[in-house]
Structures are given as C-alpha cells and as structure tokens.
N, C-alpha and C positions, 0 to 999 in steps of 0.2 A: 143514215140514209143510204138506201140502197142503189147504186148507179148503171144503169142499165146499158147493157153494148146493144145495138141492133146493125141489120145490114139490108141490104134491101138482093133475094133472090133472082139470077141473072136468067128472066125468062125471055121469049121471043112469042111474039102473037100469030096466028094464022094459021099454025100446026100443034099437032101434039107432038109430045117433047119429054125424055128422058133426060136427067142433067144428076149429076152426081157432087152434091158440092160441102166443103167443109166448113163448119159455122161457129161462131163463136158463142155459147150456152153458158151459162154461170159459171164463168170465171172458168170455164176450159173451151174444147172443141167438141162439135159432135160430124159426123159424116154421116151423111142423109143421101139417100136416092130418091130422086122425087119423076113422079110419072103426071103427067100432065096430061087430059083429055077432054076435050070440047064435045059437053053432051047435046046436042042438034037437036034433039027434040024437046029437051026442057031449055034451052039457051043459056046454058053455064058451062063454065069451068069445074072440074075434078080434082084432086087432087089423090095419088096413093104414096106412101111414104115406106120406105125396109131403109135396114140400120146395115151400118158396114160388113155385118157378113149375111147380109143380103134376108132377115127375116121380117118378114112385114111388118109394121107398127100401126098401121092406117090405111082402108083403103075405101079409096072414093067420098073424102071430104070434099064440101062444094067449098070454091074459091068465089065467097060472095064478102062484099062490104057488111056492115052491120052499125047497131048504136050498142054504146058500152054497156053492160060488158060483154055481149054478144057478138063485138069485134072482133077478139081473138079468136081465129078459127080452131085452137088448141086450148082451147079451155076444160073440156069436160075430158083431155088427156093429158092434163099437167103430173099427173103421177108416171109419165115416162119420163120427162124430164127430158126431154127434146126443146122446150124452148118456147115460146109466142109466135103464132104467126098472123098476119093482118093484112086485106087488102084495101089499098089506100090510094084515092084521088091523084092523081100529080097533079092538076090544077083546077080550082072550081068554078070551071065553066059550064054548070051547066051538065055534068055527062050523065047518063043513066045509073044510075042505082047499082049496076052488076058488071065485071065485065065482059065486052061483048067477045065476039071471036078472033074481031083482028086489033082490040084495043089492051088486051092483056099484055102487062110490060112497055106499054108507052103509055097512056093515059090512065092507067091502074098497075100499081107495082107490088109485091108481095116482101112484106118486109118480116124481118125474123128477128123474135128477141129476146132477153129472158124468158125462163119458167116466172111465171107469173105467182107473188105467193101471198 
C-alpha cells in the first residue's frame, strides 16, 4: 500500500497571485510556479503552472471542486508527474460549489499530492 504525502498550497484570496513553492511528489520534490487569476466573467479561479526553469506545464486549469474522480484537477496530466492537485471545502457549511473570489484559501484550500496511479 501505497502512502500518500499531501500538503495544502499557501494561497491568499482577493487577488491574483504568483507563488513559487516546493512540493513533496513521489517520494522526492518538485518546484512549481503557480499563477493564480480570478476569471470575472465566468466566476472562477485559474490556475497556470512552469517547472523550475521556468517552461510551462499548464496553463489556465480552473480551480473548481469536483466528485471523484473529476476531483483531481491533474488528472488527464498525470503523465508529468507533478503530482494531485484538489480543491477542498475547509468546512461543510453550506459554501457554494466553487471558490468565489475572496474565499479562495480560507474556505476552499488547494491541496497537492501524489501522481495519482
């Protein structure tokens, strides 16, 4: 059985957001840039992703919830080998289905975690 590390990405809500952070992937690291952009017209989050020396791997995945296995927002790019990524309720009160603008990183968090296999 395979044991799984995850972490949860340190985002901030209310702006869009550049963050550069290292992560723990199958049993090593990876270093991700992640771009962050609130699309105003469809009410979502973005996502674009480049690897450490800066060449894109993804750009403008939506950061929405999902039911399994449509969870993982890295699923149809598990052959990079970047990792799981999921957004995930903090508590179930209740909050809309997606996150909004200024709830991204307090009531919906972006968690990262194995390649999924």
């Amino acid at each position: 059985m395979k044991v799984l590390s995850s972490v949860i990405v340190p985002i901030s809500s209310g702006t869009n957001q550049t963050m550069t952070c290292t992560l723990p992937v199958d049993s090593g690291n990876v270093t991700l840039t992640f771009d962050l952009t609130w699309n105003s017209i469809g009410g979502y989050w973005f996502m674009s992703i480049t690897d450490a020396n800066n060449n894109l791997l993804l750009d403008a995945v939506p950061v929405i919830t999902g039911a399994y296995p449509a969870a993982n927002l890295l699923r149809q790019y598990q052959y990079l080998g970047i990792g799981s990524a999921y957004v995930v309720p903090t508590a179930n009160t209740g909050l809309p289905d997606n996150p909004s603008f200024s709830d991204l990183g307090t009531d919906f968090v972006l968690v990262w975690s194995d390649t999924e296999t």
